[in-house]
C-alpha positions as protocol buffer text, in pm:
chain_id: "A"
residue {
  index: 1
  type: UNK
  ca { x: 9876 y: 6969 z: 10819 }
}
residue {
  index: 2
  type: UNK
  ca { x: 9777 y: 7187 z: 11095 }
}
residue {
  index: 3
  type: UNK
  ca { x: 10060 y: 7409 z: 11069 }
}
residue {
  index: 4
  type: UNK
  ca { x: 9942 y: 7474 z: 10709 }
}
residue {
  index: 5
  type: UNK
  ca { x: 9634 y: 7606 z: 10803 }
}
residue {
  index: 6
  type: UNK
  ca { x: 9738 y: 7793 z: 11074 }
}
residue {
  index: 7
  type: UNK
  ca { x: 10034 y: 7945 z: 10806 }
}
residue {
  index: 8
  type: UNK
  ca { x: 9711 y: 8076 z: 10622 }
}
residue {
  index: 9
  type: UNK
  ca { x: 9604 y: 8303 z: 10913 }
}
residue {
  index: 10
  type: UNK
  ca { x: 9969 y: 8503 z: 10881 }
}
residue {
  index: 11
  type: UNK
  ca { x: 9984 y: 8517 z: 11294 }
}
residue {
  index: 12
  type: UNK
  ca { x: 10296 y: 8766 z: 11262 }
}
residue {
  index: 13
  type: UNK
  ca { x: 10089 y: 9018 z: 11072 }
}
residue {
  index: 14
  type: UNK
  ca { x: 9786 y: 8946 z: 11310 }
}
residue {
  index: 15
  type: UNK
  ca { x: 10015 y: 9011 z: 11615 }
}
residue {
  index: 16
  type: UNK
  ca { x: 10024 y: 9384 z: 11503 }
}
residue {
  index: 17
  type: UNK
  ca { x: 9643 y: 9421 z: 11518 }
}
residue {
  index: 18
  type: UNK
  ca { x: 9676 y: 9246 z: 11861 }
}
residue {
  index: 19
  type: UNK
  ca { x: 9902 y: 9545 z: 11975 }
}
residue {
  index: 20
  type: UNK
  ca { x: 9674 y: 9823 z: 11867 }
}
residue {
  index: 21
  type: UNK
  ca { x: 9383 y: 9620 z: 11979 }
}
residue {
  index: 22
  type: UNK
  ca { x: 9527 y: 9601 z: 12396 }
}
residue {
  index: 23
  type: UNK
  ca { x: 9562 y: 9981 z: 12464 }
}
residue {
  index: 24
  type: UNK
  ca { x: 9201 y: 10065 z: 12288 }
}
residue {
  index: 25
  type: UNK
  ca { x: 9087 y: 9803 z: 12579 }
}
residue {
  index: 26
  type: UNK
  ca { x: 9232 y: 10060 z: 12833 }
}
residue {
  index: 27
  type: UNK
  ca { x: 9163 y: 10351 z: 12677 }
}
residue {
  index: 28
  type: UNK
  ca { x: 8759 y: 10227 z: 12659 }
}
residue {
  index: 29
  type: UNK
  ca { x: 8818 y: 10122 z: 12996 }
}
residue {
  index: 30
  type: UNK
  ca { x: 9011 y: 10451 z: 13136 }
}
residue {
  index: 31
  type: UNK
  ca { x: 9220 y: 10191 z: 13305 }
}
residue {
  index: 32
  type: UNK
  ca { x: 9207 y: 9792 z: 13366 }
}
residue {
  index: 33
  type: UNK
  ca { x: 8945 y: 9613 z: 13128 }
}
residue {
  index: 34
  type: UNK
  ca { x: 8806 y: 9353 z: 13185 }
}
residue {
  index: 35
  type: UNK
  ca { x: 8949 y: 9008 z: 13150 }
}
residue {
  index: 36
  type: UNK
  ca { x: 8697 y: 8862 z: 12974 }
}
residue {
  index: 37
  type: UNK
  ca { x: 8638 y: 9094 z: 12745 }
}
residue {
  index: 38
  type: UNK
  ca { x: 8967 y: 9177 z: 12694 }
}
residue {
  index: 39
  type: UNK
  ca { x: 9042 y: 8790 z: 12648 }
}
residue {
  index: 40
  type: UNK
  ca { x: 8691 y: 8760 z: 12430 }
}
residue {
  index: 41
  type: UNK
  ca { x: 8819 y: 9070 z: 12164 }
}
residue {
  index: 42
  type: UNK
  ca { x: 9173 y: 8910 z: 12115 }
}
residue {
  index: 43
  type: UNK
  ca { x: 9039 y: 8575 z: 12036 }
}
residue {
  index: 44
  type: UNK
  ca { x: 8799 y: 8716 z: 11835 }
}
residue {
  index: 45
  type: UNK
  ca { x: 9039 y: 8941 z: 11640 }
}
residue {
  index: 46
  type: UNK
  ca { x: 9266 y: 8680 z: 11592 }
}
residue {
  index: 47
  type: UNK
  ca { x: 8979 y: 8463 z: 11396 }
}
residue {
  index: 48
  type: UNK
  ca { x: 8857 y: 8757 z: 11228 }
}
residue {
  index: 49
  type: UNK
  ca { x: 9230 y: 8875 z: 11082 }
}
residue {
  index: 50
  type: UNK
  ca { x: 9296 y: 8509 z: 11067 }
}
residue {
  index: 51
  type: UNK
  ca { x: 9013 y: 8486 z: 10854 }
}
residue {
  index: 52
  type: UNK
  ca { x: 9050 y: 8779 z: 10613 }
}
residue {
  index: 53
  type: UNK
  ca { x: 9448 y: 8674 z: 10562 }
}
residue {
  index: 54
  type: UNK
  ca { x: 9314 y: 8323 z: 10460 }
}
residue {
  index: 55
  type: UNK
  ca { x: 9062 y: 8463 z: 10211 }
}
residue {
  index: 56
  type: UNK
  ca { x: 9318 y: 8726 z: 10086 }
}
residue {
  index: 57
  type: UNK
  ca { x: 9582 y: 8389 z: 10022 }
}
residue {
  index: 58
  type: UNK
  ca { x: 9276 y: 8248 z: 9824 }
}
residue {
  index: 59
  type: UNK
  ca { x: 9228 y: 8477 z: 9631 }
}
residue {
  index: 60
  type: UNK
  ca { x: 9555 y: 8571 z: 9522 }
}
residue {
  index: 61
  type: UNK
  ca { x: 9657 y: 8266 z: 9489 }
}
residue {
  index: 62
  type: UNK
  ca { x: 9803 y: 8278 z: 9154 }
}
residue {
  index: 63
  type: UNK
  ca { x: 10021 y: 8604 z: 9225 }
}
residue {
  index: 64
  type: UNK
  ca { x: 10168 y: 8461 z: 9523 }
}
residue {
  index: 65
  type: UNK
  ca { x: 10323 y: 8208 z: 9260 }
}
residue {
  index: 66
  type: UNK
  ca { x: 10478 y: 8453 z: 9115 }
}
residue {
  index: 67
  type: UNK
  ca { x: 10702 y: 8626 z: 9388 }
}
residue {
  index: 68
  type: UNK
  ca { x: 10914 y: 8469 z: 9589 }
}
residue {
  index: 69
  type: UNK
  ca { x: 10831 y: 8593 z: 9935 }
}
residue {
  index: 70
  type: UNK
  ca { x: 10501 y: 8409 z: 9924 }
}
residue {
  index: 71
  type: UNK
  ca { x: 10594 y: 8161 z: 9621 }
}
residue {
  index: 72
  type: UNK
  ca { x: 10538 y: 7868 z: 9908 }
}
residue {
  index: 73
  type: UNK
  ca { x: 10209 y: 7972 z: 10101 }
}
residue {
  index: 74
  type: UNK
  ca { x: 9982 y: 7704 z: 10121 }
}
residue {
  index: 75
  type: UNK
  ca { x: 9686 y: 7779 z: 9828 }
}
residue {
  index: 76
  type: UNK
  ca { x: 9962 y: 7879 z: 9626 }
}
residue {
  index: 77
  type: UNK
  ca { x: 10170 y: 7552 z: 9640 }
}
residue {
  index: 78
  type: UNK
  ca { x: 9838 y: 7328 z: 9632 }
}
residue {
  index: 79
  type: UNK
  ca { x: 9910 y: 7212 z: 9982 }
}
residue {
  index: 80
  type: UNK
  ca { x: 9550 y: 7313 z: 10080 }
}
residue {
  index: 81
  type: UNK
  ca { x: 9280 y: 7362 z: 9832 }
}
residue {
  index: 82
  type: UNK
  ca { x: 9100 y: 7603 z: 9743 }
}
residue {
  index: 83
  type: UNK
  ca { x: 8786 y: 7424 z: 9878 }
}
residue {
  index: 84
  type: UNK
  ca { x: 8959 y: 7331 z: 10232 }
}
residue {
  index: 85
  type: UNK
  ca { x: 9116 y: 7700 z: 10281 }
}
residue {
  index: 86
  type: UNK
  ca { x: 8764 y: 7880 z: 10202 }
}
residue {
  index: 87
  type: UNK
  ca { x: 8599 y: 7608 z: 10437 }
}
residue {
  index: 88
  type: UNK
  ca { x: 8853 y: 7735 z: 10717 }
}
residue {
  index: 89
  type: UNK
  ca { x: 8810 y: 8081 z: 10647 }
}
residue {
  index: 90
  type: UNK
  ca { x: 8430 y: 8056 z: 10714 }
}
residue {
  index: 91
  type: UNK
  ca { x: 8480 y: 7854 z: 11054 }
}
residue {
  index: 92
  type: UNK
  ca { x: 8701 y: 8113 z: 11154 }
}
residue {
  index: 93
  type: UNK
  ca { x: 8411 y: 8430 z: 11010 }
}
residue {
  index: 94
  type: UNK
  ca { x: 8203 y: 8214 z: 11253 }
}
residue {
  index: 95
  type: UNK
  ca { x: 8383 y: 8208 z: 11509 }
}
residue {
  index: 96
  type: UNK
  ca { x: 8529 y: 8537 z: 11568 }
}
residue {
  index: 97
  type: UNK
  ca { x: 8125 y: 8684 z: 11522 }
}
residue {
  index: 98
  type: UNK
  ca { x: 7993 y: 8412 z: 11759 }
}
residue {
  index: 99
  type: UNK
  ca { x: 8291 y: 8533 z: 12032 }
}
residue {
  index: 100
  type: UNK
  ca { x: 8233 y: 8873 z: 11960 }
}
residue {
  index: 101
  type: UNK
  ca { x: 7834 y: 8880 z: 11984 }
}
residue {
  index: 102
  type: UNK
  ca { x: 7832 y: 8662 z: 12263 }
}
residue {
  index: 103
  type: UNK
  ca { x: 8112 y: 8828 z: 12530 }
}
residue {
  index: 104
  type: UNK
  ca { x: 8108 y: 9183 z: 12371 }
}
residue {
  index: 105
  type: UNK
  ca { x: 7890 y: 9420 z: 12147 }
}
residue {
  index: 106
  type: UNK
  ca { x: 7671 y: 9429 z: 11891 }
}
residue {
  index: 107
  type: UNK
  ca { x: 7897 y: 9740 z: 11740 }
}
residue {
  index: 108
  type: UNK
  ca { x: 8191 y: 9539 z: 11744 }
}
residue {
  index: 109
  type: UNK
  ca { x: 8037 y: 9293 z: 11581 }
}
residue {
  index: 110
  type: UNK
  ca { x: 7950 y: 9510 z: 11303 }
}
residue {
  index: 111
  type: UNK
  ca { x: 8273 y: 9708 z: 11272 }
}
residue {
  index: 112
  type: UNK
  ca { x: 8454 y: 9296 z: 11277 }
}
residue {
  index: 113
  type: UNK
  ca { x: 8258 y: 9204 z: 11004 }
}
residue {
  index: 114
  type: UNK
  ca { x: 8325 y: 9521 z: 10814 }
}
residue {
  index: 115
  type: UNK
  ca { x: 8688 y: 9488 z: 10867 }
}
residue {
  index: 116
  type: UNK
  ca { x: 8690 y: 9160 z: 10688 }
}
residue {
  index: 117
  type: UNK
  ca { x: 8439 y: 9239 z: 10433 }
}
residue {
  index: 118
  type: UNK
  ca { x: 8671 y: 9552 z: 10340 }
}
residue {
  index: 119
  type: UNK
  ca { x: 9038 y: 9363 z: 10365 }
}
residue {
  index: 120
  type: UNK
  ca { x: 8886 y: 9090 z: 10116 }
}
residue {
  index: 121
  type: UNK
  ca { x: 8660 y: 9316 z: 9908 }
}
residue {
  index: 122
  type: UNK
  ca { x: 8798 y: 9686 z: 9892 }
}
residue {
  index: 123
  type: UNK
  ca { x: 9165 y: 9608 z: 9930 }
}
residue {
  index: 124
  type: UNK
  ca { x: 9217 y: 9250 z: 9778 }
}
residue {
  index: 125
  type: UNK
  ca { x: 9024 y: 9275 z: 9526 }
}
residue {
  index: 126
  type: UNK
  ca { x: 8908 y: 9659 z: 9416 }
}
residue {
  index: 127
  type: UNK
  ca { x: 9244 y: 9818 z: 9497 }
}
residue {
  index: 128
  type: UNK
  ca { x: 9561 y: 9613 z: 9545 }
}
residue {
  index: 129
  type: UNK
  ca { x: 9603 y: 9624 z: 9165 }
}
residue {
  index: 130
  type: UNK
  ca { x: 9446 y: 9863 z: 9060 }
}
residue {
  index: 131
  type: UNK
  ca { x: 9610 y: 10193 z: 9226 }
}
residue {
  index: 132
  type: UNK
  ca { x: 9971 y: 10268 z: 9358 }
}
residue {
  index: 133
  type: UNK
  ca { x: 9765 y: 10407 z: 9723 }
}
residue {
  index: 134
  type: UNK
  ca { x: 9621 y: 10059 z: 9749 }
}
residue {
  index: 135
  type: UNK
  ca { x: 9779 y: 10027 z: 10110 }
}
residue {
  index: 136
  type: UNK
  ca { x: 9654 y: 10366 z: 10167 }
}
residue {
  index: 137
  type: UNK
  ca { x: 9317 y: 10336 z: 10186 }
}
residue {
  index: 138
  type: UNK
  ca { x: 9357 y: 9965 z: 10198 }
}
residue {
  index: 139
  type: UNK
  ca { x: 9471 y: 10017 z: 10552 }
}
residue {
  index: 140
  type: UNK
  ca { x: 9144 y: 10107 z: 10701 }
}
residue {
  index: 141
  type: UNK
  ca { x: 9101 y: 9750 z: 10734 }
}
residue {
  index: 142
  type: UNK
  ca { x: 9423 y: 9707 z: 10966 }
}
residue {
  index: 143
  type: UNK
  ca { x: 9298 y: 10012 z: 11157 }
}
residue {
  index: 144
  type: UNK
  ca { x: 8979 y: 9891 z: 11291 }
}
residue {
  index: 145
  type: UNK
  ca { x: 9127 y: 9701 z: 11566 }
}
residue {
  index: 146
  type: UNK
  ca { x: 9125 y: 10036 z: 11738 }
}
residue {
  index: 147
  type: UNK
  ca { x: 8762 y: 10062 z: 11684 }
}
residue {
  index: 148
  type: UNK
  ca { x: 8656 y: 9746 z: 11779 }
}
residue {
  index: 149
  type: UNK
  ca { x: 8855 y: 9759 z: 12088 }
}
residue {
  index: 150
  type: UNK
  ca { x: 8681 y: 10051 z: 12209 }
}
residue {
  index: 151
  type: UNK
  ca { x: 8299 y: 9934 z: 12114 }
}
residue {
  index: 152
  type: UNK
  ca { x: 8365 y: 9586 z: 12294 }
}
residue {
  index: 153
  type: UNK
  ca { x: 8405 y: 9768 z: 12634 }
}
residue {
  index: 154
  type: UNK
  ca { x: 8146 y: 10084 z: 12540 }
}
residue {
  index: 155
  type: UNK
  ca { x: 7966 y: 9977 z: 12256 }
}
residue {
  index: 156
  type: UNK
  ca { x: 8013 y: 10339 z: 12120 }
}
residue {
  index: 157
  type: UNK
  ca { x: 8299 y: 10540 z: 11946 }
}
residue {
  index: 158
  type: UNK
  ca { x: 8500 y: 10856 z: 12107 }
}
residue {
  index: 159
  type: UNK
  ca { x: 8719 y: 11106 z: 11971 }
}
residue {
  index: 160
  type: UNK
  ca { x: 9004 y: 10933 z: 12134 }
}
residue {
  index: 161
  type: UNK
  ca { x: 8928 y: 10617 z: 11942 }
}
residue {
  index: 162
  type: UNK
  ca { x: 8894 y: 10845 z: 11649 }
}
residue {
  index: 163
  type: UNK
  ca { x: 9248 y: 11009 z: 11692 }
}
residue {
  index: 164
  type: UNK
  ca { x: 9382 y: 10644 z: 11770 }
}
residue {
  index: 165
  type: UNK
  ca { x: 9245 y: 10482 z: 11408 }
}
residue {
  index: 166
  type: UNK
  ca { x: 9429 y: 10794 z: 11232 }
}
residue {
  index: 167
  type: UNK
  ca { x: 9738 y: 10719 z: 11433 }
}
residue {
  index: 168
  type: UNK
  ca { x: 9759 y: 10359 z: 11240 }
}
residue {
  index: 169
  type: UNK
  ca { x: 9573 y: 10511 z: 10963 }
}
residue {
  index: 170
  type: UNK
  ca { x: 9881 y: 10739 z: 10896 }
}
residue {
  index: 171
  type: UNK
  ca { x: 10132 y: 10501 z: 11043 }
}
residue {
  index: 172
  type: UNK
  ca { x: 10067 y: 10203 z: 10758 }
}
residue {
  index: 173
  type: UNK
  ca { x: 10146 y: 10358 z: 10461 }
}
residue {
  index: 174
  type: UNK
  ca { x: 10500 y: 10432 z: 10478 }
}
residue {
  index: 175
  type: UNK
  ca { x: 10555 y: 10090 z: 10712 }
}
residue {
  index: 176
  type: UNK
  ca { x: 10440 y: 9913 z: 10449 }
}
residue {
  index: 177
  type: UNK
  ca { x: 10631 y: 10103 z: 10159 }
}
residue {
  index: 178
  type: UNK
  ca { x: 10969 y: 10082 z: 10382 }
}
residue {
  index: 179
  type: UNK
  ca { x: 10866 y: 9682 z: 10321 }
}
residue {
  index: 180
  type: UNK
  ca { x: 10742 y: 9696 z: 9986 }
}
residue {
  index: 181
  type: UNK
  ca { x: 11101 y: 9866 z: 9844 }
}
residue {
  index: 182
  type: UNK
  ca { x: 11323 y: 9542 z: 9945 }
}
residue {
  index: 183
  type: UNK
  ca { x: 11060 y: 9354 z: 9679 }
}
residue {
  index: 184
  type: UNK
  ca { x: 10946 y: 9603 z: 9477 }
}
residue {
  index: 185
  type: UNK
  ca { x: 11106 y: 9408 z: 9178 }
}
residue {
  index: 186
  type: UNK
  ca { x: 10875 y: 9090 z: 9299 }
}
residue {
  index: 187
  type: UNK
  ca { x: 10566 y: 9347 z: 9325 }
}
residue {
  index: 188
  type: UNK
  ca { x: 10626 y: 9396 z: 8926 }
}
residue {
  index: 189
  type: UNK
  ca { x: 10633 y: 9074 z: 8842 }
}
residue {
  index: 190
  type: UNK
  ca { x: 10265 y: 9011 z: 9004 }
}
residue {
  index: 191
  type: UNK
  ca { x: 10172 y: 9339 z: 8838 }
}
residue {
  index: 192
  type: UNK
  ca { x: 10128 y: 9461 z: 9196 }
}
residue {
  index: 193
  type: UNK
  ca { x: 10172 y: 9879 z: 9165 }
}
residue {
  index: 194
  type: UNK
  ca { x: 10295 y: 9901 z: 9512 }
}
residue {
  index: 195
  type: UNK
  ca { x: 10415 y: 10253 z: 9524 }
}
residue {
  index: 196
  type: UNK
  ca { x: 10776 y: 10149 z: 9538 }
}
residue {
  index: 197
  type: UNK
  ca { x: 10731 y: 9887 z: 9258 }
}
residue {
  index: 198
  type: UNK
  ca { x: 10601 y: 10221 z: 9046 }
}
residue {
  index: 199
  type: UNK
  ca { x: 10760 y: 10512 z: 9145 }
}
residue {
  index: 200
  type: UNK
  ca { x: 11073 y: 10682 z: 9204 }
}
residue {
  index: 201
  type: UNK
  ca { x: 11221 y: 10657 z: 9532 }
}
residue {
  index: 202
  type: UNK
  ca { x: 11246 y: 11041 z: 9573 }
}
residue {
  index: 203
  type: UNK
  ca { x: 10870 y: 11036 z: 9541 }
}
residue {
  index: 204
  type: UNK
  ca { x: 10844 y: 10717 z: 9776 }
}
residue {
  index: 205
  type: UNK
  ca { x: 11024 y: 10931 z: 10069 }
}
residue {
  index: 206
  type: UNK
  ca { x: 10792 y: 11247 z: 10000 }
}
residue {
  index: 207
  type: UNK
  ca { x: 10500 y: 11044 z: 10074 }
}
residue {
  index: 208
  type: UNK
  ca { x: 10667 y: 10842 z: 10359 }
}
residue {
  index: 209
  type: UNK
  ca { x: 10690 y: 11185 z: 10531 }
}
residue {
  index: 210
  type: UNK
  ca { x: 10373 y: 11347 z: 10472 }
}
residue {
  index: 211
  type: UNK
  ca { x: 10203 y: 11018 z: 10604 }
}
residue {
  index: 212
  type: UNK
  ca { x: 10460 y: 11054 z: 10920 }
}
residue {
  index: 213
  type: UNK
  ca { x: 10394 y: 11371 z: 11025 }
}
residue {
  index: 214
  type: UNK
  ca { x: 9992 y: 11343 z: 11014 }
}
residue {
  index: 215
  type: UNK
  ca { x: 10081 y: 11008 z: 11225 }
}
residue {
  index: 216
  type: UNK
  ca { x: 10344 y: 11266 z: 11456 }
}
residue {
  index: 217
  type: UNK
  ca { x: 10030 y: 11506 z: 11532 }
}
residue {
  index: 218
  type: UNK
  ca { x: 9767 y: 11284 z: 11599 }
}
residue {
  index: 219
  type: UNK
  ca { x: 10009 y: 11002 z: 11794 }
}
residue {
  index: 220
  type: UNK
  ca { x: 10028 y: 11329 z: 12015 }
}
residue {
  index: 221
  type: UNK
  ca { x: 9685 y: 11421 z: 11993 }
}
residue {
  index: 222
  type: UNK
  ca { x: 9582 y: 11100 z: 12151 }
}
residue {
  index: 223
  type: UNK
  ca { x: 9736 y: 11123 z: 12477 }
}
residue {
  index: 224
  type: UNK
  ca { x: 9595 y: 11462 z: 12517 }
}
residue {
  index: 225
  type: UNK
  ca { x: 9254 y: 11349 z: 12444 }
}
residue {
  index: 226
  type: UNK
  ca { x: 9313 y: 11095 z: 12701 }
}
residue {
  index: 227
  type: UNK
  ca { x: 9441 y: 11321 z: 12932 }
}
residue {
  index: 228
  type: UNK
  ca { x: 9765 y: 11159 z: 12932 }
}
residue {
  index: 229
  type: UNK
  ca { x: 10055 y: 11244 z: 13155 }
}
residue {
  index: 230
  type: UNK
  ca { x: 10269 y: 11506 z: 13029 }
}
residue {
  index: 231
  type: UNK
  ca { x: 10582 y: 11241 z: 13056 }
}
residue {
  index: 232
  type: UNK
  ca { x: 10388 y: 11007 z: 12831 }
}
residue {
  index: 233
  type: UNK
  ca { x: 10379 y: 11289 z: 12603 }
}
residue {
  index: 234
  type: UNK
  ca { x: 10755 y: 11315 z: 12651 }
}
residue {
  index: 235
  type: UNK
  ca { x: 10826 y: 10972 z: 12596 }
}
residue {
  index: 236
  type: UNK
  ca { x: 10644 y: 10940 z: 12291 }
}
residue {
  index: 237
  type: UNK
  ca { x: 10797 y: 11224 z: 12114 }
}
residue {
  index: 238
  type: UNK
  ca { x: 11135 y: 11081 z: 12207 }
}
residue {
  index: 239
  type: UNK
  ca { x: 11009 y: 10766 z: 11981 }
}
residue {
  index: 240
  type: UNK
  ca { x: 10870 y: 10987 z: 11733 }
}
residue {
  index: 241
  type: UNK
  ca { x: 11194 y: 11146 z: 11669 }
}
residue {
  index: 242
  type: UNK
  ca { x: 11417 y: 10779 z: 11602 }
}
residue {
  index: 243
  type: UNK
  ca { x: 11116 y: 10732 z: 11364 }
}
residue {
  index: 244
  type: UNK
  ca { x: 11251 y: 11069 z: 11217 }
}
residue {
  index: 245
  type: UNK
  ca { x: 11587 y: 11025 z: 11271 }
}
residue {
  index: 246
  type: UNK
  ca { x: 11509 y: 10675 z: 11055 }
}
residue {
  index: 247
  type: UNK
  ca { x: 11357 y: 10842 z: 10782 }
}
residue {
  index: 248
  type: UNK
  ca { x: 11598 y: 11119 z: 10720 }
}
residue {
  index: 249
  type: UNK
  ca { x: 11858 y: 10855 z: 10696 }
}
residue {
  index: 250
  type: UNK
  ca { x: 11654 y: 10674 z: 10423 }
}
residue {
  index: 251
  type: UNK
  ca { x: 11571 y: 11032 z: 10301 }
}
residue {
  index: 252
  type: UNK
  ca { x: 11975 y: 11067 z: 10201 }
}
residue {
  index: 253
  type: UNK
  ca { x: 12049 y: 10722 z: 10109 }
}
residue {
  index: 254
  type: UNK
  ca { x: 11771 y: 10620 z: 9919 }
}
residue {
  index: 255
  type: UNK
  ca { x: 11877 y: 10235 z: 9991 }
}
residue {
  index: 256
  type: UNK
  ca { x: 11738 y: 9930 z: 10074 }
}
residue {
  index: 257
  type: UNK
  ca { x: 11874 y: 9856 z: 10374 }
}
residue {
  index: 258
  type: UNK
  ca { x: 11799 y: 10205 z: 10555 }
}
residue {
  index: 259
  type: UNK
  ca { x: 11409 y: 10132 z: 10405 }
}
residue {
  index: 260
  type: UNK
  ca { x: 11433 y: 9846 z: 10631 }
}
residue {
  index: 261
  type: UNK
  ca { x: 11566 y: 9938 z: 10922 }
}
residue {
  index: 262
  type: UNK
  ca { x: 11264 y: 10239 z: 10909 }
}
residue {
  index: 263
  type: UNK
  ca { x: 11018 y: 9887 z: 10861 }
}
residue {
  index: 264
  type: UNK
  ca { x: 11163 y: 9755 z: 11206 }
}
residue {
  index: 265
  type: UNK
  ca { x: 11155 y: 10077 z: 11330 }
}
residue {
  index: 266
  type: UNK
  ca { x: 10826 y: 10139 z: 11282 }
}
residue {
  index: 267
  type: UNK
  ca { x: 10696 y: 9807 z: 11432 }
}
residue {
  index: 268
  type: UNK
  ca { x: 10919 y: 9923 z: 11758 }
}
residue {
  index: 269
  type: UNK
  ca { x: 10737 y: 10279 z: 11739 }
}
residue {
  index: 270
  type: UNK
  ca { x: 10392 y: 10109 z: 11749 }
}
residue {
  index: 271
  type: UNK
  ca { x: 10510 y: 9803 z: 11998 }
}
residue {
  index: 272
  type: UNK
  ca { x: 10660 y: 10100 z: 12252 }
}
residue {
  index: 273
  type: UNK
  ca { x: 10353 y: 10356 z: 12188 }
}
residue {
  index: 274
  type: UNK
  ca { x: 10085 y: 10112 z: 12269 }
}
residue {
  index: 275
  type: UNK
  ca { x: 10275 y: 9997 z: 12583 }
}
residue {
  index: 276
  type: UNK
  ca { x: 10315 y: 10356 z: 12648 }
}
residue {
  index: 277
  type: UNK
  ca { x: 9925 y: 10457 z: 12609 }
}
residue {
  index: 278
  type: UNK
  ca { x: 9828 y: 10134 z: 12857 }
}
residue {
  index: 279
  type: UNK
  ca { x: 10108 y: 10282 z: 13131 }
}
residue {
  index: 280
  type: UNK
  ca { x: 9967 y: 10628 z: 13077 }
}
residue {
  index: 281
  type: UNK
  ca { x: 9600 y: 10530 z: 13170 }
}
residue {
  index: 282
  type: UNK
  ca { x: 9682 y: 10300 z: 13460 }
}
residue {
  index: 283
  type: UNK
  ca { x: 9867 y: 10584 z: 13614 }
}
residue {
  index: 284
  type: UNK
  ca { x: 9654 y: 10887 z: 13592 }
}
């Protein structure tokens, strides 16, 4: 029964945040945070993303019956009510504010509880079915990890935490879409209008790279802001080109399979650039 509940969190998607949320730490910190903050934001995020993921299940309950990929979550097969989930979803609100007041900010706080209140509210219910740029604007949500990283060391905001919420901010959109094509045809039958479920594929790719290159500019515009080392700089344009070398591929073929390969690509990209920005700022 416990693995149930902790299914409704989605831990694999929360891992992401987790990796946006660690460099933010340094960056706040302009080299090693501290532990217990550091330790104190993760947990929290964790329950917070946790959290919003359980409410989202709740809520769409009756779509996830309908597509395969998420046919056997837990609300959606009845293993856990609707009652029980919402009842772990508020333990886990509770939590995350009550480890975020108490070892970090108040700002943090704030921006958590905004984060949820806008995954549940503006994405799961206002846009996911109502606009083919849902995950465009619904991504805010999965971008204030940066934010909150940075206010639970400073309890402010900087232009470098600015630039770092537009990386991920630009960086969503066409990860998600390079998902969203392999079950576009599962997306239609929820009446989801992901953008690939909707629209051409030629028209999938021309957003895929306008979204890219804003993410190309300001992944670079970071590291300057930071003061970076000009080898970081290097090395991150390196990884910005496979990510280009990825979506030209997909550009010609048009297929499935390259769309996925630019999906695992673009988890790499963010896995390697975060690892990249904590390196850079312990060795100024």
């Amino acid at each position: 029964m416990l693995g149930n509940y902790i299914a409704l969190m989605k831990l694999r998607v929360v891992e992401l945040l987790l990796v946006t949320t660690v460099p933010a730490l340094f960056l706040a910190s302009n080299g090693l945070p501290d532990l217990k903050i550091t330790i104190a934001t993760l947990i929290g995020g964790t329950f917070a993303a946790g959290a919003a993921n359980t409410l989202n299940m709740i809520l769409e309950s009756d779509s996830d019956k309908l597509m395969a990929r998420t046919a056997s979550r837990p609300v959606a097969t009845g293993v856990i009510s609707k009652v029980n989930a919402t009842l772990f979803a508020m333990l886990l609100v509770t939590l995350s504010f009550l480890t975020f007041f108490i070892f970090t900010t108040i700002l943090a706080t704030l921006l958590t509880a905004f984060a949820i209140l806008f995954y549940v509210l503006g994405y799961t219910v206002l846009l996911k079915k109502n606009t083919s740029q849902n995950i465009v604007w619904g991504g805010i949500a999965g971008c204030m990890p940066v934010l909150i990283g940075q206010t639970a060391v400073t309890n402010s905001l900087t232009l470098t935490s600015y630039l770092f919420f537009l990386v991920v901010f630009f960086w969503t959109p066409p990860h998600f879409w390079a998902l969203a094509v392999k079950y576009r045809d599962q997306y239609k039958a929820a009446d989801f209008p992901m953008l690939p479920a909707v629209a051409p594929m030629s028209n999938v790719v021309k957003q895929m790279w306008f979204h890219s290159t804003l993410m190309v500019i300001t992944s670079i515009a970071v590291l300057i802001s930071a003061d970076i080392s000009i080898w970081f700089i290097i090395a991150t344009s390196a990884l910005l080109l496979g990510w280009k070398l990825e979506l030209i591929r997909l550009t010609k073929s048009n297929s499935d399979t390259d769309a996925t390969r630019l999906f695992n690509w673009s988890i790499t990209f963010l896995s390697i650039y975060s690892l990249l920005i904590v390196f850079g700022v312990l060795l100024k």
